[in-house]
C-alpha positions in Angstrom: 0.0 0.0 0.0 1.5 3.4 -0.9 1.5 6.1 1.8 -0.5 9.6 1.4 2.3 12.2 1.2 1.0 15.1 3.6 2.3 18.5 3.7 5.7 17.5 5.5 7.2 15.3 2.8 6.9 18.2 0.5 9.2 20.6 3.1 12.7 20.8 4.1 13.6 23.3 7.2 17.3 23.4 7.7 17.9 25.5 10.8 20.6 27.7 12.2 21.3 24.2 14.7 20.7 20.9 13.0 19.7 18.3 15.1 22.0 15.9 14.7 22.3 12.2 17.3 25.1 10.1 18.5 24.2 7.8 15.5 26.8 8.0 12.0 26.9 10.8 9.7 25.4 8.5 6.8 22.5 7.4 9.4 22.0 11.3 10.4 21.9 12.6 6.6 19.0 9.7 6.3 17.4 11.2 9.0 14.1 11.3 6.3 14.7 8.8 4.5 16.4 5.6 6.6 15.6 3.2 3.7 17.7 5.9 1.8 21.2 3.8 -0.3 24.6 4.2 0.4 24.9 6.0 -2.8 22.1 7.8 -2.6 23.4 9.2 0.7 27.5 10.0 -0.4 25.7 11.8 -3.6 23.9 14.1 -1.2 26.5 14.3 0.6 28.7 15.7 -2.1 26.4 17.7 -3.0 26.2 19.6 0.0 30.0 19.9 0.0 30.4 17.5 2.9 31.7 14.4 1.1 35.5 15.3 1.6 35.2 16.4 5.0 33.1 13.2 5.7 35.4 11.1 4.0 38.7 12.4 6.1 36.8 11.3 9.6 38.3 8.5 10.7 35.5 6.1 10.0 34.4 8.2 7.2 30.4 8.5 6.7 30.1 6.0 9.5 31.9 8.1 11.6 30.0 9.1 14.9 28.8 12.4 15.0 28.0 12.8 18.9 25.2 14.0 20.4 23.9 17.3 18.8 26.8 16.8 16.3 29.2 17.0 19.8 31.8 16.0 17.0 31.6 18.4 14.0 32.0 21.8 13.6 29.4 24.2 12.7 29.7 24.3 9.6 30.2 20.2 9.0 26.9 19.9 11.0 25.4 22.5 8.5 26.4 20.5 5.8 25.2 17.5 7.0 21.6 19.2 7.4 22.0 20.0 3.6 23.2 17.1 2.5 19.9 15.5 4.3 18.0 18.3 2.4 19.4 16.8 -1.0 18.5 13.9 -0.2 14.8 14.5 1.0 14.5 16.1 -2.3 11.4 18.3 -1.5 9.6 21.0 -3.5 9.4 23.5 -0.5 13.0 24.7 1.5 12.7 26.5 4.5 16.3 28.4 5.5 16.0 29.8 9.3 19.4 31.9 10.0 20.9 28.6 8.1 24.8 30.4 7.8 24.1 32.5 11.2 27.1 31.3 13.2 29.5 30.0 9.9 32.8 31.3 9.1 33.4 33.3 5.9 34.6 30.5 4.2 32.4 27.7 5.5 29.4 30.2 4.9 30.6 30.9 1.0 30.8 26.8 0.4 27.5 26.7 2.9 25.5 29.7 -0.3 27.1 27.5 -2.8 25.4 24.2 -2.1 21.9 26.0 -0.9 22.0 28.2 -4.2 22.2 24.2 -6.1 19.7 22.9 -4.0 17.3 26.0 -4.1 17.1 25.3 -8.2 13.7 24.6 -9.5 12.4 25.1 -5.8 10.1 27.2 -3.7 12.7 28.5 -0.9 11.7 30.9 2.4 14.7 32.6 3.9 14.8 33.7 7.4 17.6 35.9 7.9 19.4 38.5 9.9 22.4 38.4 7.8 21.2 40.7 5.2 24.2 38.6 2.8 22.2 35.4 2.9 19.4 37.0 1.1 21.4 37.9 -1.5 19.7 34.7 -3.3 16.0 35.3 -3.0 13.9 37.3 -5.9 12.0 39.2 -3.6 12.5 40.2 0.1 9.9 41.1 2.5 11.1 43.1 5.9 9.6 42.9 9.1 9.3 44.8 11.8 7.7 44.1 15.0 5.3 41.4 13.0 4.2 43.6 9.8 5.7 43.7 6.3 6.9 47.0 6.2 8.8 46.7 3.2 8.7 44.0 0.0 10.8 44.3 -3.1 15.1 42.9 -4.5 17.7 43.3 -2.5 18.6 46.0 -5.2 15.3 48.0 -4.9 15.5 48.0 -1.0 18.8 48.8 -1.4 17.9 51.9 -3.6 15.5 53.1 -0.8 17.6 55.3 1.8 14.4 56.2 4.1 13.6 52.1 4.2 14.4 49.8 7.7 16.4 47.4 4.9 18.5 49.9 3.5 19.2 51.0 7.6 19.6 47.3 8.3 22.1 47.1 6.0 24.4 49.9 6.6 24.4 48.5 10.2 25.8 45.6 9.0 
């Protein structure tokens, strides 16, 4: 018998902290999909950018990642939440202050494997980093729960009186 796919086969959230469990990298990027192949797993993997890093552990992809990913860094633990994203393969991403706490260069290999996975894809960013939008066709800014402003980066950007264009010269 073939399972009714509800609403939360058809979303991915990728947080600013995976979850991750004292179970193997390859078992926590199936988190989804545990009936997921080897192959199907080091593919997603890769394309997260986490198969070379995964592959230097010393068990490689059945390496132990501790308890709330105890034994990655921040940015290995986001990659494995992308690489799990790849390989849940939905229509829907969700992106909550995903490259908050990441280096410069773990956050530019972080944009490059959520700008591949956000092709063909509806994709909400949440962000404080105003340079993590820098992917998204239109922006909405809140304030205190209200749109106040909706529009490109470039076009908020063009608008000195708006809270983005403020935002952003804070940052």
């Amino acid at each position: 018998r073939q399972r009714q796919m509800c609403i939360r086969d058809r979303i991915v959230w990728v947080p600013q902290r995976p979850a991750l469990f004292n179970v193997s990298v390859a078992d926590n990027i199936r988190l989804g999909r545990p009936q997921a192949a080897d192959a199907d797993v080091m593919r997603a993997a890769t394309q997260a950018g986490a198969a070379d890093f995964i592959n230097a552990l010393p068990q490689g992809f059945e390496s132990v990642a501790g308890e709330q990913g105890i034994r990655l860094s921040g940015g290995q633990a986001q990659r494995i939440a992308l690489a799990r994203a790849f390989l849940l393969d939905a229509p829907f991403l969700l992106f909550d202050e995903a490259t908050a706490h990441l280096d410069p260069a773990t956050e530019a290999q972080v944009q490059t494997a959520i700008r591949t996975l956000a092709q063909d894809r509806t994709v909400l960013f949440i962000a404080h980093r105003l340079d993590t939008l820098a992917l998204a066709d239109r922006i909405l800014v809140m304030d205190q729960g209200r749109i106040v402003q909706s529009g490109t980066q470039a076009a908020l950007m063009a608008d000195p009186t708006g809270l983005f264009h403020s935002l952003a010269m804070a940052q």
